[in-house]
Chimera marker file (.cmm) of the C-alpha trace (Angstrom):
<marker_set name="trace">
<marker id="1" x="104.960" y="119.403" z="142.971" r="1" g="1" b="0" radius="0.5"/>
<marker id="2" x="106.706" y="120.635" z="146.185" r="1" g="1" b="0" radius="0.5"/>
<marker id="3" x="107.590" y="123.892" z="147.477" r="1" g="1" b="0" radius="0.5"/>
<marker id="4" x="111.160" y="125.410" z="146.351" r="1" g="1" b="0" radius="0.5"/>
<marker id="5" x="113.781" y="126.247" z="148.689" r="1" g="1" b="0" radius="0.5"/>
<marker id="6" x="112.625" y="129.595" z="149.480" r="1" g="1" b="0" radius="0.5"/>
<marker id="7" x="109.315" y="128.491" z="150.790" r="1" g="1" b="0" radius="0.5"/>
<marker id="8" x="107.387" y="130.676" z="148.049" r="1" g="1" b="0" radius="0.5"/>
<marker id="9" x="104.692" y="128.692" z="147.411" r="1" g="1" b="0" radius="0.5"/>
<marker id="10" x="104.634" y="125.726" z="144.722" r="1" g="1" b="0" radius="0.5"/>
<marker id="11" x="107.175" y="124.920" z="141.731" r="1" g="1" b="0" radius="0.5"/>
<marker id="12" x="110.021" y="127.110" z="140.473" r="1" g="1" b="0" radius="0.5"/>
<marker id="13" x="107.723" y="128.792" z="138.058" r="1" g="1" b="0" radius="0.5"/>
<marker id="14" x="105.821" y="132.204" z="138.529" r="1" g="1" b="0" radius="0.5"/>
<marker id="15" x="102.592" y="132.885" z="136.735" r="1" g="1" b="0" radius="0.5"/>
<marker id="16" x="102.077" y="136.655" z="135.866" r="1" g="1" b="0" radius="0.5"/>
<marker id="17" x="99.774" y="139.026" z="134.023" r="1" g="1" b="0" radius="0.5"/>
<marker id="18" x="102.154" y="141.438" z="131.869" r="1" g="1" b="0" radius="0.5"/>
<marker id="19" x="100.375" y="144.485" z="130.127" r="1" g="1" b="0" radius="0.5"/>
<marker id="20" x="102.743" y="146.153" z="127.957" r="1" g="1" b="0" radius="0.5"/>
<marker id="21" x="102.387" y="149.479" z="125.912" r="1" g="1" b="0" radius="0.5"/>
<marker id="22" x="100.015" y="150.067" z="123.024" r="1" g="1" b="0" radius="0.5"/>
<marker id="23" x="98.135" y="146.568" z="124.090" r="1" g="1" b="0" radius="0.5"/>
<marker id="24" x="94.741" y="146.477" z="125.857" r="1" g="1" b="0" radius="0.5"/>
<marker id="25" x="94.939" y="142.933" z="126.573" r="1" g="1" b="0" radius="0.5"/>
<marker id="26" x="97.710" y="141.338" z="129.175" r="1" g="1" b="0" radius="0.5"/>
<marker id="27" x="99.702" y="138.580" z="128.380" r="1" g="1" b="0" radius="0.5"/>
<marker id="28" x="99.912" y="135.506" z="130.847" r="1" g="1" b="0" radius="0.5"/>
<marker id="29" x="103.886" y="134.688" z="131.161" r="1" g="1" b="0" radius="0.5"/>
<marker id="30" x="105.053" y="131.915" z="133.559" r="1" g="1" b="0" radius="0.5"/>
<marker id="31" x="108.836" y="132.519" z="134.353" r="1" g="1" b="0" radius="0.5"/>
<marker id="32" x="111.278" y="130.972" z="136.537" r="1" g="1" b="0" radius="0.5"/>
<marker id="33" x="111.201" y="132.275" z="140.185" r="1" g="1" b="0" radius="0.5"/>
<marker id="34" x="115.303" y="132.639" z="139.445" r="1" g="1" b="0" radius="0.5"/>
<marker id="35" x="115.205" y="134.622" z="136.394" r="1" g="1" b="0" radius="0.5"/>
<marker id="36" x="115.975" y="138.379" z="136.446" r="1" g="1" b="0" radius="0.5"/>
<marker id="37" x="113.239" y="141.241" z="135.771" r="1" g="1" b="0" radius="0.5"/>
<marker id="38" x="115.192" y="142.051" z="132.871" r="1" g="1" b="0" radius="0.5"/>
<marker id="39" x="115.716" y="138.337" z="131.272" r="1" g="1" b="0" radius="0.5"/>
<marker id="40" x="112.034" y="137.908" z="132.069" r="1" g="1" b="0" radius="0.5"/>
<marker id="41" x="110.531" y="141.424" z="130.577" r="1" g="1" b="0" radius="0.5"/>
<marker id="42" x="112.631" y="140.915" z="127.397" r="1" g="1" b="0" radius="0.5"/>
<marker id="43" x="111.038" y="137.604" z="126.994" r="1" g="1" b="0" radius="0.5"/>
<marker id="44" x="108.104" y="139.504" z="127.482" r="1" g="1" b="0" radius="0.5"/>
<marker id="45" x="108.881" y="142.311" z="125.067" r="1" g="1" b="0" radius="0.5"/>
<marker id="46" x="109.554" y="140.055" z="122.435" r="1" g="1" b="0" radius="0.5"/>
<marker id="47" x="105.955" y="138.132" z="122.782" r="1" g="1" b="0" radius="0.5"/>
<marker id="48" x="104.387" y="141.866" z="122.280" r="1" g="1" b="0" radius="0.5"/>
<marker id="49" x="106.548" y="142.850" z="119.644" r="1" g="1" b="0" radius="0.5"/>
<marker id="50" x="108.019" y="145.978" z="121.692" r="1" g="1" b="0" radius="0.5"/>
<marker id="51" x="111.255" y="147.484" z="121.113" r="1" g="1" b="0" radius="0.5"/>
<marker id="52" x="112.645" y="148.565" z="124.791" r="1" g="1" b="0" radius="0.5"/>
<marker id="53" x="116.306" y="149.244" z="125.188" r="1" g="1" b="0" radius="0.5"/>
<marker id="54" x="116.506" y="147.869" z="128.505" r="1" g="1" b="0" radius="0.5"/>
<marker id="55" x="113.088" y="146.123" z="129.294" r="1" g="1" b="0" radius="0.5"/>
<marker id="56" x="111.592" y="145.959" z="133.313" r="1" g="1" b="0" radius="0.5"/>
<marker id="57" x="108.778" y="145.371" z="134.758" r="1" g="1" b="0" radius="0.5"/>
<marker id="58" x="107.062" y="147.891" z="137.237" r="1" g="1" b="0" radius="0.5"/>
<marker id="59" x="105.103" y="146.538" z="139.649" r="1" g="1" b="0" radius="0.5"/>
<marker id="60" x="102.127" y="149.321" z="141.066" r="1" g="1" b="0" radius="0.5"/>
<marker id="61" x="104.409" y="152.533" z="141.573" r="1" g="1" b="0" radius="0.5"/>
<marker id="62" x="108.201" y="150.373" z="141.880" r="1" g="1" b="0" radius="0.5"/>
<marker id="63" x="110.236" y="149.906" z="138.836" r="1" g="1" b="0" radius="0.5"/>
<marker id="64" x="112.107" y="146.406" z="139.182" r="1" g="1" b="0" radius="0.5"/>
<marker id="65" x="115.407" y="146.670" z="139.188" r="1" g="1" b="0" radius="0.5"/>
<marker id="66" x="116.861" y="144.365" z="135.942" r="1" g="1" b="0" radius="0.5"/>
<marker id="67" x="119.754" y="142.944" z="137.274" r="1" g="1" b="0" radius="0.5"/>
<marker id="68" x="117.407" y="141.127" z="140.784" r="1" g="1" b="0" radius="0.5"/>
<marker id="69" x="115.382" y="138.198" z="140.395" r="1" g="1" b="0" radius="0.5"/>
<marker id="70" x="111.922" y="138.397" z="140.045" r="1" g="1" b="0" radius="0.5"/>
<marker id="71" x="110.526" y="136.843" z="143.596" r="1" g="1" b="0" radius="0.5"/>
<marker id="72" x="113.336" y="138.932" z="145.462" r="1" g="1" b="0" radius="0.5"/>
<marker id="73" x="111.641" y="141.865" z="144.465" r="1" g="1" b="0" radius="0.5"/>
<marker id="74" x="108.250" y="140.795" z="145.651" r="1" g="1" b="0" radius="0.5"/>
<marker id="75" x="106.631" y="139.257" z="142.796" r="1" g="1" b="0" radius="0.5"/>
<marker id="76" x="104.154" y="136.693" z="143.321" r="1" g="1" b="0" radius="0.5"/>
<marker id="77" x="101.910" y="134.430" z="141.556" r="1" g="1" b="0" radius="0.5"/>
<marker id="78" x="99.092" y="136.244" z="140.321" r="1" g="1" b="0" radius="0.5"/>
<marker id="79" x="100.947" y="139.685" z="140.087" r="1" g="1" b="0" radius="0.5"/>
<marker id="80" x="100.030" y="141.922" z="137.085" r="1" g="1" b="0" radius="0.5"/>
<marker id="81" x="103.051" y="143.395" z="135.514" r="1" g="1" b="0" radius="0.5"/>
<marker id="82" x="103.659" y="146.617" z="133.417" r="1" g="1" b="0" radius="0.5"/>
<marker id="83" x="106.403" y="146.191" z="130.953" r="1" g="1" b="0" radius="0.5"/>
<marker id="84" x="108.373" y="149.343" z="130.788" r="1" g="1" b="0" radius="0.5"/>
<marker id="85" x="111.897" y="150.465" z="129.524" r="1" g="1" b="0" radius="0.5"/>
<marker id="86" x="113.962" y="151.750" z="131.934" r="1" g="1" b="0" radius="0.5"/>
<marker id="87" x="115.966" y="153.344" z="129.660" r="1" g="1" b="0" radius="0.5"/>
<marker id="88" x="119.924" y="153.022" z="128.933" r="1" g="1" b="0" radius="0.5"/>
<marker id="89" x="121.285" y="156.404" z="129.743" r="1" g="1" b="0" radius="0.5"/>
<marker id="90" x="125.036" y="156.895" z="130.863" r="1" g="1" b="0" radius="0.5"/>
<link id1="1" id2="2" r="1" g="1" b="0" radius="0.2"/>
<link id1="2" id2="3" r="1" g="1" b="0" radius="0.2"/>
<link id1="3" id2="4" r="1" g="1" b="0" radius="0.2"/>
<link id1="4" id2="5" r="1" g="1" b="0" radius="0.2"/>
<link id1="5" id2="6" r="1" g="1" b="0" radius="0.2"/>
<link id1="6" id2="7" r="1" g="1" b="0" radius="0.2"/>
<link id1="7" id2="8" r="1" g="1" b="0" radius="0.2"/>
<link id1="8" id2="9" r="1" g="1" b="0" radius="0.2"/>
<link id1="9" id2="10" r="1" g="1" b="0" radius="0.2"/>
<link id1="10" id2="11" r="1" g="1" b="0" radius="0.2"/>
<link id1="11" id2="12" r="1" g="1" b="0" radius="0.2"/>
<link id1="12" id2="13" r="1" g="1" b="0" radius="0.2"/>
<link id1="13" id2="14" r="1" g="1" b="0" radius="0.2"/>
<link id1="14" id2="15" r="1" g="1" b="0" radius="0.2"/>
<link id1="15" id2="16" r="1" g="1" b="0" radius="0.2"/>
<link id1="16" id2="17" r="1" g="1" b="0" radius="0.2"/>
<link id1="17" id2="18" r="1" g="1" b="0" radius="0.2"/>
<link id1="18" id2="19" r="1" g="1" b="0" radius="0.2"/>
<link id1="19" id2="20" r="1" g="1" b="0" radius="0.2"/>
<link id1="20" id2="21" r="1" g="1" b="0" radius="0.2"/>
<link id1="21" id2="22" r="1" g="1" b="0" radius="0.2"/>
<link id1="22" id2="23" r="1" g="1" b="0" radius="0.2"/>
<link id1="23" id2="24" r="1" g="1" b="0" radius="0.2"/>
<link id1="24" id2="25" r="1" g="1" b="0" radius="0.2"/>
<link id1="25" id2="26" r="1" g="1" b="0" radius="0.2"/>
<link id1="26" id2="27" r="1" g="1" b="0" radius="0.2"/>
<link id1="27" id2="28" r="1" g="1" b="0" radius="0.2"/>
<link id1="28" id2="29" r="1" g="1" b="0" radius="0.2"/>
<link id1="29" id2="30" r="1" g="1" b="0" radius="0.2"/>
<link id1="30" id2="31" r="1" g="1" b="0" radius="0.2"/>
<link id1="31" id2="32" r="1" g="1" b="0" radius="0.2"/>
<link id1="32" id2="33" r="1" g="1" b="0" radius="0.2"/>
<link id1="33" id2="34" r="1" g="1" b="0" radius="0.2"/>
<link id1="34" id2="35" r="1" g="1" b="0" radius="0.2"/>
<link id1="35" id2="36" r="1" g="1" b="0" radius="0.2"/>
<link id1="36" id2="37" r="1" g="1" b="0" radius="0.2"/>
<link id1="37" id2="38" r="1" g="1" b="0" radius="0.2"/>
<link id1="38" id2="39" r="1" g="1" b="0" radius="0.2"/>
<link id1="39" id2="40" r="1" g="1" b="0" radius="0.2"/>
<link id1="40" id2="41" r="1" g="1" b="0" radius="0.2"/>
<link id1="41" id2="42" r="1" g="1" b="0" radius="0.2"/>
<link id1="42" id2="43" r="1" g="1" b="0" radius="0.2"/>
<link id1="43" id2="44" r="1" g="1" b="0" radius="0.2"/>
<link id1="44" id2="45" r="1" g="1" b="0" radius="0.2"/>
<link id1="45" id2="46" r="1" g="1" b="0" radius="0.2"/>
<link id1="46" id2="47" r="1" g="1" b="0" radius="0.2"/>
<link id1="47" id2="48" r="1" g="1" b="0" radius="0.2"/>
<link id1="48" id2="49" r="1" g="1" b="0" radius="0.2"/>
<link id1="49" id2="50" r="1" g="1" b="0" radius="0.2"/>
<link id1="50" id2="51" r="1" g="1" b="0" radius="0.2"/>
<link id1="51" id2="52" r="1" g="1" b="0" radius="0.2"/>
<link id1="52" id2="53" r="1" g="1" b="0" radius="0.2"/>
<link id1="53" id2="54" r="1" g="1" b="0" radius="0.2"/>
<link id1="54" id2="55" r="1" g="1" b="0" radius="0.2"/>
<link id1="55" id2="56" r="1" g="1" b="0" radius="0.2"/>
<link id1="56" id2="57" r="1" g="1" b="0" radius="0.2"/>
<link id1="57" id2="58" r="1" g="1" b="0" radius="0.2"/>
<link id1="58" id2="59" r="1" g="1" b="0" radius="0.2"/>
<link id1="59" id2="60" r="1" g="1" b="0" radius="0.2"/>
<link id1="60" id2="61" r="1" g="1" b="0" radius="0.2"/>
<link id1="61" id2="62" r="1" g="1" b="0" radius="0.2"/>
<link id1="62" id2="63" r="1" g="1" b="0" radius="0.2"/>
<link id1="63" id2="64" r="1" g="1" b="0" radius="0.2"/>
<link id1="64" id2="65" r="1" g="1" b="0" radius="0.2"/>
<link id1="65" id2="66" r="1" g="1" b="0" radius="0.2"/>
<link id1="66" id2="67" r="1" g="1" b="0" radius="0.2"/>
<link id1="67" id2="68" r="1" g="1" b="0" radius="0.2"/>
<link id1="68" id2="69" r="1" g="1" b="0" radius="0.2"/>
<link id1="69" id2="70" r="1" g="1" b="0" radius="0.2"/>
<link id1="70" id2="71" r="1" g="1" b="0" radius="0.2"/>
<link id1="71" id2="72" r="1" g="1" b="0" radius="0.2"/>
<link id1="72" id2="73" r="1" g="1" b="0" radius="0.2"/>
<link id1="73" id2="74" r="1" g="1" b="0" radius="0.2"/>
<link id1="74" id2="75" r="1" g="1" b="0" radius="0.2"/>
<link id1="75" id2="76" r="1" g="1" b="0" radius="0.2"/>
<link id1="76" id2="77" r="1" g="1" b="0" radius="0.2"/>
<link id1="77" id2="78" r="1" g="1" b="0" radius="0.2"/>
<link id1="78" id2="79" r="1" g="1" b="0" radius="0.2"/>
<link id1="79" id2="80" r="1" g="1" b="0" radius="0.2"/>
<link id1="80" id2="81" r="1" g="1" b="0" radius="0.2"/>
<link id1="81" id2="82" r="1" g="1" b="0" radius="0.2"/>
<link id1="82" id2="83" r="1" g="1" b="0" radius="0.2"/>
<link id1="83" id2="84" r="1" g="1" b="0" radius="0.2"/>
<link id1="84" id2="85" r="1" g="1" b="0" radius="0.2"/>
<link id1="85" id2="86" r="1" g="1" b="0" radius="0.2"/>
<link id1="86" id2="87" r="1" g="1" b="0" radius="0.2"/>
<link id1="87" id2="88" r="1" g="1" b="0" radius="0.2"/>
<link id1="88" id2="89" r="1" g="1" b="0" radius="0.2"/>
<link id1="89" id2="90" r="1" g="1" b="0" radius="0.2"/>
</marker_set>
């Protein structure tokens, strides 16, 4: 396997630790270094079972924003993830 274009470490694939509400227990994801904190945390939502209106992922005290793609935002291999709704307000 060889090293993608942005010189973030191997493959196009990022492997996670999501913890979502109500579960003790994370949930190892592996998601495409493309896809967007929101494609990625619905995916994720709908492996728990939760029922977010607009599923993120916060990462320590940052909130991801939905519409950026995951490694943009600083997530790395090995990252643990907190799936959280950021709500749908006007």
């Amino acid at each position: 396997m060889t090293s993608d274009a942005h010189g973030h470490g191997q493959g196009s694939s990022l492997d996670v630790s999501v913890f979502a509400p109500a579960f003790t227990e994370p949930k190892p994801f592996s998601f495409h270094k493309d896809v967007t904190a929101g494609e990625a945390a619905k995916l994720a939502a709908d492996s728990f079972g939760y029922q977010a209106t607009s599923p993120t992922f916060q990462k320590g005290a940052i909130v991801l924003n939905r519409d950026a793609n995951l490694v943009s935002q600083g997530v790395r291999d090995g990252d643990e993830l907190q799936l959280v709704d950021s709500g749908g307000g006007v």
